[in-house]
C-alpha atoms as one frame of an Amber mdcrd trajectory, in Angstrom:
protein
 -24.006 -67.204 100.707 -25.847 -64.676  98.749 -26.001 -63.939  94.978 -23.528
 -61.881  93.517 -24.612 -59.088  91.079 -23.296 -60.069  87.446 -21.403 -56.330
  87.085 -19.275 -57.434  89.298 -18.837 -60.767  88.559 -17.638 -59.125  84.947
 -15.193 -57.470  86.618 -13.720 -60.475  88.835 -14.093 -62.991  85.998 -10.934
 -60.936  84.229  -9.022 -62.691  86.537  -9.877 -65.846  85.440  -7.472 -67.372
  82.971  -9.780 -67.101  79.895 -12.210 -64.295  81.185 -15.240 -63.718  79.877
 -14.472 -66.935  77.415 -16.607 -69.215  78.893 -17.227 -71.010  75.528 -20.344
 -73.467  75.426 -20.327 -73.642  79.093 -21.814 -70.070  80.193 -22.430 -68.742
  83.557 -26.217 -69.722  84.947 -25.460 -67.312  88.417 -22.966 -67.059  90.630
 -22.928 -66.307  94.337 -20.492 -64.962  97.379 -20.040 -64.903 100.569 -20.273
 -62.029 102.686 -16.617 -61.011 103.417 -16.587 -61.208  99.444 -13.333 -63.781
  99.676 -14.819 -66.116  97.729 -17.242 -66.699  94.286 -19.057 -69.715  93.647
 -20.453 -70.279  89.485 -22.945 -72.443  88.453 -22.179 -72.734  84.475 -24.710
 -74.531  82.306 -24.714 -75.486  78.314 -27.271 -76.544  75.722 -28.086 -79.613
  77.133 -28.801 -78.602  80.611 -25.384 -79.828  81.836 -23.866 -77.887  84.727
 -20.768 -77.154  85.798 -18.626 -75.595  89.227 -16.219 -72.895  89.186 -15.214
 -71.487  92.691 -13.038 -68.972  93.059 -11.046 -67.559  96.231  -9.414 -64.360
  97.140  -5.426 -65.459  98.429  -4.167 -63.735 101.231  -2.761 -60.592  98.790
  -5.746 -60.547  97.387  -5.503 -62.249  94.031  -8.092 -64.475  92.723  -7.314
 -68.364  92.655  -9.463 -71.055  91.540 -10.043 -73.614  94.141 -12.880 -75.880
  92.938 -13.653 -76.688  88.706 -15.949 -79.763  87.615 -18.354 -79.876  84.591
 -21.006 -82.628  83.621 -22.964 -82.425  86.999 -26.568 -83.590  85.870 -28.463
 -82.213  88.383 -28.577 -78.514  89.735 -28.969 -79.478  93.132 -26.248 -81.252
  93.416 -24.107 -78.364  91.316 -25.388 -75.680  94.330 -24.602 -78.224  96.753
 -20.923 -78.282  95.568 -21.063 -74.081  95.503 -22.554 -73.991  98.915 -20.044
 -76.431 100.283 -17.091 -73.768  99.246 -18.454 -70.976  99.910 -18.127 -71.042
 104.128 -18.558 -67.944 105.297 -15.302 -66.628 107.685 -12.762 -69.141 106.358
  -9.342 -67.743 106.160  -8.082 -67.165 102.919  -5.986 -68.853 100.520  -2.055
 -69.095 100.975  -0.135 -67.934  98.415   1.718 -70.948  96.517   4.951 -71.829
  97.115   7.888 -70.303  95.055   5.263 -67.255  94.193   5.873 -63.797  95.362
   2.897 -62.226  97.122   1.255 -60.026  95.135   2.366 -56.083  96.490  -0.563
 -53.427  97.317  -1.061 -51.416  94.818  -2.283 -48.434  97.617   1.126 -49.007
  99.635   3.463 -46.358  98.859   5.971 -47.752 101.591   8.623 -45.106 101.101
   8.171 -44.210  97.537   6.468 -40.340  96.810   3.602 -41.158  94.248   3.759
 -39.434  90.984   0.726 -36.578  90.552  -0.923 -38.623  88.429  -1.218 -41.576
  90.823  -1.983 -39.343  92.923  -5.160 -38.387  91.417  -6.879 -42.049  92.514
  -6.936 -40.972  95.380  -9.644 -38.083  94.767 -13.264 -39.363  95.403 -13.652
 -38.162  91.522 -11.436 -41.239  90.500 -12.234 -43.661  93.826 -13.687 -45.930
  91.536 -11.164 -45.830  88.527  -8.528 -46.643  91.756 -10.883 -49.385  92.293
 -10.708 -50.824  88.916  -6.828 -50.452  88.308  -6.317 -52.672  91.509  -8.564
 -55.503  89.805  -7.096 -55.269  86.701  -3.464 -55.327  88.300  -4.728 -58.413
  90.937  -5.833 -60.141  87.609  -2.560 -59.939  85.490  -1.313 -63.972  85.677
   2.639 -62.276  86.208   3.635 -58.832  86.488   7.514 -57.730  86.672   8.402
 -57.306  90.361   8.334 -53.578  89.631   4.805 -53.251  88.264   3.733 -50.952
  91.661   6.572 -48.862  92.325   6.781 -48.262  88.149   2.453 -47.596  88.380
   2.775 -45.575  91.699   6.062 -43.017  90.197   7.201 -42.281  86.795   6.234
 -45.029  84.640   2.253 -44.749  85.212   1.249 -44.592  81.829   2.854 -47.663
  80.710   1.381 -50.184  83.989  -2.402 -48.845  83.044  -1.400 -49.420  79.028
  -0.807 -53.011  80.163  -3.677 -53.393  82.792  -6.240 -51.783  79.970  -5.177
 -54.478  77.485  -5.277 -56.760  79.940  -8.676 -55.932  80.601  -9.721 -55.914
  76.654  -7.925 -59.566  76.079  -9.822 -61.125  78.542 -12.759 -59.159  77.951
 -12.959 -61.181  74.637 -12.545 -64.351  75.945  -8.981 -64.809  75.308  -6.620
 -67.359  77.412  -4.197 -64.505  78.375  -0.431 -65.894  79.714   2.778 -63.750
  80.643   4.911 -67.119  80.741   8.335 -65.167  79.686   9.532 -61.841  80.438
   8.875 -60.802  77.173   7.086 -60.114  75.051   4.292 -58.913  77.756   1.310
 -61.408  76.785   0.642 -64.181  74.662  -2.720 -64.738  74.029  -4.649 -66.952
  72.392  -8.607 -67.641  71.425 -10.299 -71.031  71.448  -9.636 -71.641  67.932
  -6.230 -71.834  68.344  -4.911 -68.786  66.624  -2.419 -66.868  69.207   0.528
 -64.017  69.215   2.467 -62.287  71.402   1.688 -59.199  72.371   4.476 -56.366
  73.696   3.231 -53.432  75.056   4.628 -49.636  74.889   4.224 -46.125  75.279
   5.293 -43.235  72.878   7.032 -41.081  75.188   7.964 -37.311  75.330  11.989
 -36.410  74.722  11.488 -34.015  77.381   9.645 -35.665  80.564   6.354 -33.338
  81.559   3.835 -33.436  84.012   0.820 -35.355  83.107  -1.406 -33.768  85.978
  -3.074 -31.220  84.271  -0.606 -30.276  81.742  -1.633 -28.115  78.961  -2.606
 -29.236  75.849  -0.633 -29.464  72.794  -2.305 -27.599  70.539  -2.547 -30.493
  67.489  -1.078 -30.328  63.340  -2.754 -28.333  61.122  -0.987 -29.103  57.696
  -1.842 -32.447  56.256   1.714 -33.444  55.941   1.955 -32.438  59.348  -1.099
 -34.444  60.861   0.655 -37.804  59.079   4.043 -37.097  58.464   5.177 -34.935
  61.281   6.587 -34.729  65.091   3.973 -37.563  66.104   5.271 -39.632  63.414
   8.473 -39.639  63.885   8.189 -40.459  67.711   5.812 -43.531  66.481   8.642
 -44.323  64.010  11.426 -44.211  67.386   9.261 -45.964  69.482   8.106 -49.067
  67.752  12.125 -49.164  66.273  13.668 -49.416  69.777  11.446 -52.294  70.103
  11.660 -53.992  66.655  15.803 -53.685  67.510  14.925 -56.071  70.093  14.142
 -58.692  67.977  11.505 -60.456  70.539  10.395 -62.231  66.737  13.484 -64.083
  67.448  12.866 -65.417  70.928  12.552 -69.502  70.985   9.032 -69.095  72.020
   7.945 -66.120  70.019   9.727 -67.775  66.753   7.771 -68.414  63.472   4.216
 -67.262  65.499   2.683 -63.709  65.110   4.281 -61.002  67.261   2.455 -57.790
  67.787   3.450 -54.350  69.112   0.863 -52.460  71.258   1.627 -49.009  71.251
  -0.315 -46.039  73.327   0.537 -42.279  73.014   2.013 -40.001  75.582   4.063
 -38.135  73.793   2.585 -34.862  74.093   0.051 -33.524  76.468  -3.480 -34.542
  74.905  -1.645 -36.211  71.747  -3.764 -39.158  71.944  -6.467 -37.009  70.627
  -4.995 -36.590  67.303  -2.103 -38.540  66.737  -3.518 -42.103  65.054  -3.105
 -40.033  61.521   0.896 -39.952  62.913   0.540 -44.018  63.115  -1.473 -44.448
  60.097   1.047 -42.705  58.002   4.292 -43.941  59.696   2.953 -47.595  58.870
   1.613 -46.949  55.728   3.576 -44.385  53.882   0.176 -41.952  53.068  -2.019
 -39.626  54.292  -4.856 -37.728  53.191  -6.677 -34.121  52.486  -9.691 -33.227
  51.530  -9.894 -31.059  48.142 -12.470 -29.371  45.568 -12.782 -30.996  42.146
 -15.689 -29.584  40.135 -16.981 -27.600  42.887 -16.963 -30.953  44.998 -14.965
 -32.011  48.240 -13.178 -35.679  47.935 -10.233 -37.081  49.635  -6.594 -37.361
  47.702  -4.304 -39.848  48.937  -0.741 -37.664  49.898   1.896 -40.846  49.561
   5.315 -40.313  50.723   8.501 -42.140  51.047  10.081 -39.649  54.595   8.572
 -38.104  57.969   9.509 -34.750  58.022  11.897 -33.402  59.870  15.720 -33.947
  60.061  16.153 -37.654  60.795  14.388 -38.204  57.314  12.854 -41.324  58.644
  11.518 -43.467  55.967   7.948 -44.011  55.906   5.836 -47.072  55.365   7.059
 -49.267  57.832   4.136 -51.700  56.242   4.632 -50.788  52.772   7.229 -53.486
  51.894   8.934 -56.996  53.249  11.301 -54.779  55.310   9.770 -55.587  58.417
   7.650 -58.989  57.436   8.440 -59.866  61.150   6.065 -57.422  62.823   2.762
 -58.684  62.392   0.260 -55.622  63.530   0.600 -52.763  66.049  -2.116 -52.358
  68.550  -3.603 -48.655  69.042  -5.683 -46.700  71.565  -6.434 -43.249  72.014
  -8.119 -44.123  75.427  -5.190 -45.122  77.736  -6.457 -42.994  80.464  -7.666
 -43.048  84.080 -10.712 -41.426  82.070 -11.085 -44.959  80.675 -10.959 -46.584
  84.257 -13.408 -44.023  85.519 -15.877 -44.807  82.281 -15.629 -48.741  82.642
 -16.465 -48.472  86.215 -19.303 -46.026  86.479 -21.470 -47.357  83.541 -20.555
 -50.665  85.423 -21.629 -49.289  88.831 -22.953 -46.307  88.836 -21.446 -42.718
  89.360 -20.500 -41.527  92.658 -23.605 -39.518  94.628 -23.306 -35.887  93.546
 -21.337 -36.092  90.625 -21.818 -36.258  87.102 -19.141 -37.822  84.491 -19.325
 -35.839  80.982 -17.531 -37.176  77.792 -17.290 -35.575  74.236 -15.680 -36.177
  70.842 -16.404 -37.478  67.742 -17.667 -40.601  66.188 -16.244 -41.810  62.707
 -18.901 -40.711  60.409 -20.227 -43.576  57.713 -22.457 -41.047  55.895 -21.427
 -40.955  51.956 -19.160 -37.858  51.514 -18.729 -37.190  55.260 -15.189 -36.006
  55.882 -14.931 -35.023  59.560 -16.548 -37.026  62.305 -19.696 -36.550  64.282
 -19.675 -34.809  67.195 -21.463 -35.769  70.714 -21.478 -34.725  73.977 -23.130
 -37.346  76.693 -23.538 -37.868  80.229 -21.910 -41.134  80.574 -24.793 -42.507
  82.727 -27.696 -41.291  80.709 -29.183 -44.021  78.491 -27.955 -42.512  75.421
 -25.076 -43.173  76.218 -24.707 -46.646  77.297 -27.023 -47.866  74.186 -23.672
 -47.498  72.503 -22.561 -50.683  74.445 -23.453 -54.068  74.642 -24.842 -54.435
  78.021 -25.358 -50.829  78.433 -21.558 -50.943  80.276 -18.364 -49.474  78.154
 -16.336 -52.184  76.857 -12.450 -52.311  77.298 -11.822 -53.101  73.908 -13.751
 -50.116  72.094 -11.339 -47.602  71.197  -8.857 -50.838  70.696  -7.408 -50.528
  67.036  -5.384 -53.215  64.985  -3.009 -52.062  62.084  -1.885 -55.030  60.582
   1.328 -55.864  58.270   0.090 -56.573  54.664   3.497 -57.958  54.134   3.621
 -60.038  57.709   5.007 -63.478  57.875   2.991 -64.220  59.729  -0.448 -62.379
  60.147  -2.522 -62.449  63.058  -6.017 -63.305  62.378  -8.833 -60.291  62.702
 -10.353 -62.845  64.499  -8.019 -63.166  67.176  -8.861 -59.389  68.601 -12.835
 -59.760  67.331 -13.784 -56.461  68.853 -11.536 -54.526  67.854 -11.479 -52.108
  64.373  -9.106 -53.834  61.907  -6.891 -51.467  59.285  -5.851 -53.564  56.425
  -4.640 -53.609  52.925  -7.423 -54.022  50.322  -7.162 -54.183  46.531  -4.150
 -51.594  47.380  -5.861 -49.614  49.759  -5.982 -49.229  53.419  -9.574 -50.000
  54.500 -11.129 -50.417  58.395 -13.714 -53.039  59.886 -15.258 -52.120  63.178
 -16.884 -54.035  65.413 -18.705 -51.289  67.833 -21.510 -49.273  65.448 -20.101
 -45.944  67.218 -16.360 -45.962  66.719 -15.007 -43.211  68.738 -12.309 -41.024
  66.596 -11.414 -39.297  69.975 -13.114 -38.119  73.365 -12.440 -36.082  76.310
 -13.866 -36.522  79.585 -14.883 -33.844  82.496 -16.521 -34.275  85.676 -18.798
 -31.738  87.260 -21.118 -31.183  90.335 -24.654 -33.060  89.607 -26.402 -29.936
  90.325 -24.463 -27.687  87.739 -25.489 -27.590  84.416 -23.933 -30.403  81.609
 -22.602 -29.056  79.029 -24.638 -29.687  75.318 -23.716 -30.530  72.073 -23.653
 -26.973  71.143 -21.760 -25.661  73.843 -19.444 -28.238  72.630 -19.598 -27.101
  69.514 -18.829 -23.780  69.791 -15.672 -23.845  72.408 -14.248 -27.149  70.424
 -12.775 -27.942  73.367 -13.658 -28.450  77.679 -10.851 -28.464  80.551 -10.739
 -32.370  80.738 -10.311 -33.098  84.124  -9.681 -36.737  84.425  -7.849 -37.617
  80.861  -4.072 -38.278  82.385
């Protein structure tokens, strides 16, 4: 056996069923053989107690624990245990009885893949492929569907799920899909849980995500948080509140949130969490002079615009106590795969993986955010992250339900940025120091020139490449 480098243990402990949650009982090393089928973990608390954990590729390639034991005194006799399960050669493991194989995610059988499936297949986005098959391998259920949806039309919403996936566990969170819906239930070691359904805003005309052009974004303020965005947010999560999954036996008197990402216009998710923010909370906000001074003025409202007249504040009252929070990301993107992986792994020789936005600015009196421009591999970049890799969960975004009956704790999704009502105001917590308003992301020859902050400046804007 030989030791296994800890980047990509991270990446094969998401299919554990708690992750990265290894409580008091962390991992001391871990080791593999060399047809990488199976993982051996030597865990170890406080007291110098150690514990087993071997994992073991089945024959479709899903993870499946075949070995646990904790309170092993000696170390030894702990790598003993490991070295005894990790044979080198031995076939893999069946998979159980009454379980469907798992389907490859690559096999197209006789199915035409949509363009942006398509685009795994570039060596740009070899590695993103890469890390959408673990993710997928590591879901504990998916629908019987989950390829041929992921490989055609319904991309967008198979990464949403495989991305969350990938944050839940990331945090240490027992992740389940023991019903058909709602999508997850998850819960932390304290004990707090929810459910967790995931969807995508949609366009009411289909498009082509490959390359499509942007949507050039609001202008107005009413616009920005009270417009077309909006009022597809408002659609979207009502289709699924008309569901009543609050309702289900097992969902019934716990918290039930709605994960929502945004495809609803080509490069929407750039600018459309002022859509959400107002839906939910039935305000926006501009920026105006008084006494020569710029401060923001809160612009309530009781519509969206438009002629469905939607009412606004879906969180502003009791009238929908059974909705807890609504999960947000403006990073469901192969973008996101490609990021994860490369400050995981490295970038592919010859190429060079460029991403640019804006932070949330905390300055006093700062009313646009700060704008950067980095080489995802240079180490400017990955000081933003613990571990100097990009987390799943840091563009993840909780809006929760002043008025819910019952709340989800902040402290279920720790890493996320938490919107809440306080002292009659809507107020965010983040856990990342560099909370990204919105990015793009472009990839370029090594040996051309990156793009700067002030080349970003001046064009506003780069042909994103990789953001599908």
């Amino acid at each position: 056996m030989k030791e296994l480098p800890e980047p990509l243990f991270a990446v094969y402990a998401l299919s554990l069923p708690r992750g990265h949650g290894f409580g008091s009982r962390p991992p001391a090393g871990a080791w593999t053989t060399d047809d990488g089928a199976s993982v051996g973990v030597l865990t170890r608390d406080d007291s110098n107690v150690f514990g087993v954990l071997v994992m073991r590729r089945r024959v479709d390639d899903v993870w499946t624990i075949t070995d646990a034991a904790d309170g092993i005194s000696d170390r030894d006799q702990a790598m003993r245990r490991i070295g005894q399960a990790l044979v080198e050669g031995k076939a893999r493991e069946p998979v159980p009885s009454g379980v469907s194989p798992r389907a490859a995610l690559y096999d197209l059988g006789s199915r035409t893949a949509s363009d942006v499936f398509g685009l795994l297949a570039a060596p740009t986005h070899h590695r993103a492929a890469w890390m959408l098959n673990q993710l997928y391998l590591a879901l504990p259920r998916p629908d019987a569907n989950w390829v041929s949806d992921c490989q055609t039309g319904n991309f967008h919403t198979r990464l949403w799920e495989a991305i969350l996936l990938g944050a839940f566990r990331e945090q240490g969170h027992l992740v389940t899909q023991p019903h058909e819906s709602p999508d997850f239930r998850i819960e932390n070691r304290r004990g707090d849980s929810a459910w967790v359904e995931a969807v995508t805003a949609n366009p009411s005309v289909p498009y082509n995500h490959f390359n499509a052009q942007e949507v050039a974004p609001p202008t107005e303020p009413m616009e920005v948080f009270a417009g077309p965005a909006a009022v597809r947010f408002a659609k979207t999560l009502g289709n699924k509140l008309r569901r009543r999954y609050d309702q289900l036996p097992h969902v019934k008197g716990q918290p039930f949130m709605i994960a929502l990402a945004d495809f609803h216009a080509a490069g929407s998710m750039k600018w459309s969490r002022e859509a959400l923010i107002g839906y939910l909370y039935g305000h926006g906000a501009e920026v105006v002079e008084v006494a020569g001074l710029k401060q923001p003025q809160s612009i309530p409202f009781t519509h969206l615009l438009g002629p469905s007249r939607f009412p606004a504040g879906l969180f502003a009252n009791e009238g929908c106590a059974e909705l807890s929070a609504v999960v947000f990301s403006n990073a469901c993107s192969i973008a996101k795969l490609n990021r994860v992986a490369i400050t995981t792994f490295g970038a592919p020789a010859g190429l060079r993986y460029m991403r640019m936005g804006r932070f949330f600015d905390r300055a006093p009196g700062a009313f646009e955010g700060r704008p950067f421009c980095m080489d995802i591999m240079s180490d400017e970049y990955r000081a933003l992250w613990p571990g100097e890799r990009e987390p799943w969960s840091a563009e993840l975004e909780v809006f929760h339900n002043p008025f819910a009956r019952h709340p989800a704790p902040r402290r279920l999704l720790p890493e996320a940025t938490h919107w809440f009502m306080r002292d009659g105001e809507v107020v965010c917590a983040s856990h990342y120091p560099h909370q990204i308003l919105w990015s793009q992301s472009m990839i370029l020859d090594a040996d051309k020139p990156a793009p700067t902050l002030e080349d970003f400046l001046r064009r506003g804007t780069f042909i994103v490449q990789d953001d599908a």
